[in-house]
C-alpha positions, 0 to 999 in steps of 0.5 A: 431718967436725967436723960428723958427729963433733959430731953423733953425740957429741951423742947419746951415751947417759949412763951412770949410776955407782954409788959403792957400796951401803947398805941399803934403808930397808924391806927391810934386805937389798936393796941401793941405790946410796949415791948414789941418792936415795930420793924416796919411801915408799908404804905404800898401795900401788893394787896390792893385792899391793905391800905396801910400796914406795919410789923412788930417783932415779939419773939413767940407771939404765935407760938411754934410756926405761928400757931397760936393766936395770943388770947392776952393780947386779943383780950386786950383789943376786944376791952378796947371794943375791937370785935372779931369778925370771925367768920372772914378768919383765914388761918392766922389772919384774923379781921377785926371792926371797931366802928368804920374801921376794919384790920387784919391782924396777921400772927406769925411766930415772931412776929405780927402785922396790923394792916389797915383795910380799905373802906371798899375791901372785900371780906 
């Protein structure tokens, strides 16, 4: 039996923890978790329809394999008036409108990035 307990608590799946929000450092109304760690600003973006994007690390935000979509965190966007373009989701990309201004949010395991769309892009 202490074998079967240590074995399944093995395999118990990290959560990740959001400690609060600030404000992305190219779009100033998305939300980031304060404790996440921006890796990195991409201004030339392959995908001609991105115009800006950056990448956070948080360990565990999608779960196992980037699975799971962080309903806090999307709670907090839809509070601040984000609202989720469901039908153009793709897996673990998820579109996202507030105004003029579209983003794809792409959840990873550890880690997401918030890209900016252009005004033209396609859905």
């Amino acid at each position: 039996m202490l074998t079967l307990l240590l074995i399944t608590s093995g395999c118990a799946t990290a959560t990740y923890e959001i400690t609060g929000y600030t404000s992305s450092s190219i779009i100033a109304d998305i939300p980031v978790p304060t404790n996440a760690k921006q890796l990195k600003v991409t201004t030339d973006s392959a995908n001609p329809n991105i115009k800006i994007s950056e990448t956070y690390e948080l360990k565990h935000i999608g779960g196992e394999q980037g699975l799971y979509t962080p309903a806090d965190y999307f709670q907090k966007l839809h509070d601040e008036g984000w609202v989720e373009l469901e039908e153009n989701r793709m897996g673990h990309v998820h579109f996202l409108k507030k105004n003029d201004t579209v983003v794809a949010i792409e959840i990873h395991e550890d880690t997401f990035d918030i890209h900016e769309m252009k005004k033209d892009a396609p859905l």
